[in-house]
ROVOGU-293842 format. One line per field, with one value per residue (C-alpha): residue number from 0; residue in three letters; x, y, z. Coordinates in pm, whole numbers. Layout:
! residues N
seq [NUM,...];
type [Ala,...];
xx [X,...];
yy [Y,...];
zz [Z,...];
***
This chain:
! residues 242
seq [0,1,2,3,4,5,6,7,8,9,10,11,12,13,14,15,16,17,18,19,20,21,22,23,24,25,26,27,28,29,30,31,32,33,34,35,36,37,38,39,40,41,42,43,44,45,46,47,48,49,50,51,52,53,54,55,56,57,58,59,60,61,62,63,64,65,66,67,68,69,70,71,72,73,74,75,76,77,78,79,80,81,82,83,84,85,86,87,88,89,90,91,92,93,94,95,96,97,98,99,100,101,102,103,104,105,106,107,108,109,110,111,112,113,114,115,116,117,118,119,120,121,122,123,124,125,126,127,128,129,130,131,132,133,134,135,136,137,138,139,140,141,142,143,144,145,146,147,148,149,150,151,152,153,154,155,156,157,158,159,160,161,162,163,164,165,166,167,168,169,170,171,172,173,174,175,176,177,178,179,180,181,182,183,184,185,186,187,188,189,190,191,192,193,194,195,196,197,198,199,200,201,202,203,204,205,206,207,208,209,210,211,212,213,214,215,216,217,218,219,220,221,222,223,224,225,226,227,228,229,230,231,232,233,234,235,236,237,238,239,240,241];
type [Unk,Unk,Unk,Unk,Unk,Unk,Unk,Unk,Unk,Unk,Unk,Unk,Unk,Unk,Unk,Unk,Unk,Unk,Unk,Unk,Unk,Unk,Unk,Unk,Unk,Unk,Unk,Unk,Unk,Unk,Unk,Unk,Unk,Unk,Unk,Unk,Unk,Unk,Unk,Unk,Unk,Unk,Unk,Unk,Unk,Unk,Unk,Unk,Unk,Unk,Unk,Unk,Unk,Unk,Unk,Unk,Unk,Unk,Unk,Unk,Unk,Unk,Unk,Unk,Unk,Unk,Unk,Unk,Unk,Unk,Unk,Unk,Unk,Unk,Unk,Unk,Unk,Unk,Unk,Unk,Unk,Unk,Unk,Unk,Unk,Unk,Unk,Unk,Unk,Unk,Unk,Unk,Unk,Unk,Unk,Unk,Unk,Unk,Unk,Unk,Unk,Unk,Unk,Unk,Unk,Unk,Unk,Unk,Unk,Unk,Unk,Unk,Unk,Unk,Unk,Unk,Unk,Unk,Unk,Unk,Unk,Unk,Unk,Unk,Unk,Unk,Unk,Unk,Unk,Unk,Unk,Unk,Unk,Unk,Unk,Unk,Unk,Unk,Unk,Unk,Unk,Unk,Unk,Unk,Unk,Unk,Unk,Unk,Unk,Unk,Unk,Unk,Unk,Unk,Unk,Unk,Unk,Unk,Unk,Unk,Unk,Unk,Unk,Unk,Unk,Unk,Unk,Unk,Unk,Unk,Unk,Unk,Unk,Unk,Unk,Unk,Unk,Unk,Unk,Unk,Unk,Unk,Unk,Unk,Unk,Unk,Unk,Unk,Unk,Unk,Unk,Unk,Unk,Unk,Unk,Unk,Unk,Unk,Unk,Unk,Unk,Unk,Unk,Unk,Unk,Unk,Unk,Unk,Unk,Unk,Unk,Unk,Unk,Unk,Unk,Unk,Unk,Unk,Unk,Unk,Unk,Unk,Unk,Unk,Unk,Unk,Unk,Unk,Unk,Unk,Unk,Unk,Unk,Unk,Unk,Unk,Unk,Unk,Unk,Unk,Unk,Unk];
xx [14929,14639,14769,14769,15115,15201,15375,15022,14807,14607,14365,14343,14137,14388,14229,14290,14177,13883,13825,13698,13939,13813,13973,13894,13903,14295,14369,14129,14346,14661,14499,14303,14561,14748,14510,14257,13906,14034,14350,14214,13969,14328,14412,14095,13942,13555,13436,13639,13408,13433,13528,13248,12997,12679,12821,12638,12773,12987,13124,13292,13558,13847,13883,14150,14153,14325,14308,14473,14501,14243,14022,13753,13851,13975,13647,13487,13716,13635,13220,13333,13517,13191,12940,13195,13128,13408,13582,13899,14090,14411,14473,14704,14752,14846,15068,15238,15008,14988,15023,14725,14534,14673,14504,14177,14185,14275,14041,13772,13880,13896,13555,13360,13601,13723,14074,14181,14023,14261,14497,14759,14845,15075,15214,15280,15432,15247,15104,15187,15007,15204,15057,15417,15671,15869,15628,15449,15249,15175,14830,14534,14218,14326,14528,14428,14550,14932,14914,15142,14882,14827,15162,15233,14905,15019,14765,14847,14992,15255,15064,14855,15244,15344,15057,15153,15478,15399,15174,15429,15701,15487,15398,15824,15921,15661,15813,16199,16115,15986,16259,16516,16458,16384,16740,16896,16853,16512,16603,16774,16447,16311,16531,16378,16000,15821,15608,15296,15054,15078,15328,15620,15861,16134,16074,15802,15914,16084,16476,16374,16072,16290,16521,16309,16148,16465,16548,16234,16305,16646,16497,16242,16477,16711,16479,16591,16902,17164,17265,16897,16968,17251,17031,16829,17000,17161,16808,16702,16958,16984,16557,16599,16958,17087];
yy [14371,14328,13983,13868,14020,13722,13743,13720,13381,13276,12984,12691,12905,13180,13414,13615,13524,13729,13900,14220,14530,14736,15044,15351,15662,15702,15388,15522,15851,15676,15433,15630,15844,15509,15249,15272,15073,14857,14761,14722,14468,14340,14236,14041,14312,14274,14515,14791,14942,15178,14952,15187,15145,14914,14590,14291,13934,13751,13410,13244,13575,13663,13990,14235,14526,14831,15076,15287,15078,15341,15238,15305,15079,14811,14787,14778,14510,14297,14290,14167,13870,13827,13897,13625,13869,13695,13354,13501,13843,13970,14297,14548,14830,15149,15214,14997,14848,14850,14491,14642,14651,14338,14136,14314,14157,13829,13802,13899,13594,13389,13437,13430,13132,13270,13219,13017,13263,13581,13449,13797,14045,14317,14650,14748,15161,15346,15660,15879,15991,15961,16159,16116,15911,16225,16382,16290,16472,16389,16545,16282,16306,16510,16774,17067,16962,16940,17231,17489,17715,17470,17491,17869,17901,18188,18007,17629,17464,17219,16952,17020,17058,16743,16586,16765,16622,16298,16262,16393,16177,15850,15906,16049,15697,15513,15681,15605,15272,15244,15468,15224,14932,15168,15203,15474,15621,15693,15822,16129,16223,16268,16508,16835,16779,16754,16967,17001,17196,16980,17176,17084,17238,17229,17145,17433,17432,17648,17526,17427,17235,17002,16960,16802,16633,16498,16379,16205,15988,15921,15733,15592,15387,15329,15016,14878,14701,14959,14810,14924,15231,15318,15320,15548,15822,15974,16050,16188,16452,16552,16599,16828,17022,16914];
zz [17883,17668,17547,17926,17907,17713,17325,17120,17171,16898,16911,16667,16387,16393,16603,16911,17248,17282,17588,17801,17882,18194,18269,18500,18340,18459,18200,17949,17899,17878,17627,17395,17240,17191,17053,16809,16819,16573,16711,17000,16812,16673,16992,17076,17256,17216,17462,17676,17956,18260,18592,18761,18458,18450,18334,18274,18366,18077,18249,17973,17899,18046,18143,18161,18436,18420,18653,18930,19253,19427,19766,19513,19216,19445,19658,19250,19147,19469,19359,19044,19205,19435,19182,18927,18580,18401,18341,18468,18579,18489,18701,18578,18809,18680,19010,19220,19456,19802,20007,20229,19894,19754,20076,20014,19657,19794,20078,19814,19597,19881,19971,19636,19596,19316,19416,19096,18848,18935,18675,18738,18860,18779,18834,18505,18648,18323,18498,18215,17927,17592,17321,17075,17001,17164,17424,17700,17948,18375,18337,18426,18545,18890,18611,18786,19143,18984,18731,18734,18878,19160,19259,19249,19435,19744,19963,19928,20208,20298,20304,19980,19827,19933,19773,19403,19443,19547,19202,19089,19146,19110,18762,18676,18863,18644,18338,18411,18491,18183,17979,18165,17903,17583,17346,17439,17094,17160,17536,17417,17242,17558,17707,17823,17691,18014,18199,18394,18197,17854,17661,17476,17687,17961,18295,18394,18763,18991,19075,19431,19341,19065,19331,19555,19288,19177,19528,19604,19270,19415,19731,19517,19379,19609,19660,19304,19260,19225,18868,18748,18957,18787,18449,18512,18757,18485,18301,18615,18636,18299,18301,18588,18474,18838];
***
């Protein structure tokens, strides 16, 4: 992603292609724990700054976004275009996102005519946070509204439920689509060490609630080709012991 999701490009002297990162504080936790200053430096990265930060104009760098496709962040990332801070944009959304949202972009390009400087755009499925080589964690910046005691709450509602396990799901489909093209050495390290309130443990849900977790992933990706399907059903069930 950071090398314009490209093997590394160097120019003629041997260096990186310098450029900006801009994340929202969503891509900040899932990059911190992974990336030091210096490798991000490595990689060419000269400055990484908040999308909803003060940032001044620099026309002649690319920049690469990376950020949850929010109404917030995408109405952010549409002033850029108008207000043309950078030579070029290569959005990477945290999420899949939306084709509502994906027009907004474009007509925002269209009319700063900026149309030819959105170089990418991808959804690169990475909302999770890993903080091992083993262990990895759903928690973001929202933790508290999908912690275990959010969910055992005797007050919260159906709706309020729905929304846990839609976060939920989004970030478990994010990691199995990612898990589906790691060696399945380094799968079975995964097994069991998932839960919602950061520890290394098994799944910290009730029976029903993994259930329906587990069946939401199932029609998630029942839109995938059922080769790729096949791939990754099997880590779904042995997660959830169903």
């Amino acid at each position: 992603m950071l090398n314009f999701n490209v093997p590394p490009i160097k120019n003629s002297t041997g260096e990186p292609v310098w450029k900006v990162l801009i994340y929202d504080r969503f891509g900040q936790d899932i990059i911190s724990p992974l990336l030091s200053v210096k490798e991000l430096r490595d990689m060419g990265i000269t400055l990484h700054l908040l999308l909803h930060s003060d940032r001044d104009p620099i026309p002649d760098v690319p920049a690469v976004y990376f950020v949850m496709p929010t109404e917030e962040n995408i109405d952010r990332m549409c002033q850029d275009l108008r207000n043309q801070l950078y030579e070029s944009y290569y959005l990477n959304f945290i999420s899949a996102i939306s084709r509502s949202k994906l027009e907004d972009i474009a007509n925002a390009a269209l009319g700063a005519s900026a149309v030819t400087q959105v170089a990418k755009v991808f959804d690169q499925y990475l909302n999770f946070i890993t903080l091992e080589d083993d262990m990895f964690v759903l928690c973001n910046q929202n933790k508290e509204l999908i912690s275990y005691r959010a969910i055992n709450r005797p007050d919260i509602t159906d709706t309020e439920m729905e929304a846990i396990m839609d976060t939920v799901v989004d970030s478990l489909f994010c990691f199995f689509v990612t898990l589906a093209v790691v060696p399945p050495p380094v799968t079975a390290q995964w097994r069991g060490h998932v839960s919602l309130n950061g520890t290394r443990s098994t799944v910290a849900l009730p029976r029903h609630l993994r259930k329906r977790i587990a069946q939401l992933l199932h029609e998630t990706f029942e839109e995938i080709t059922e080769a790729d399907y096949r791939d990754v059903r099997e880590h779904i069930n042995v997660l959830f012991r169903i």
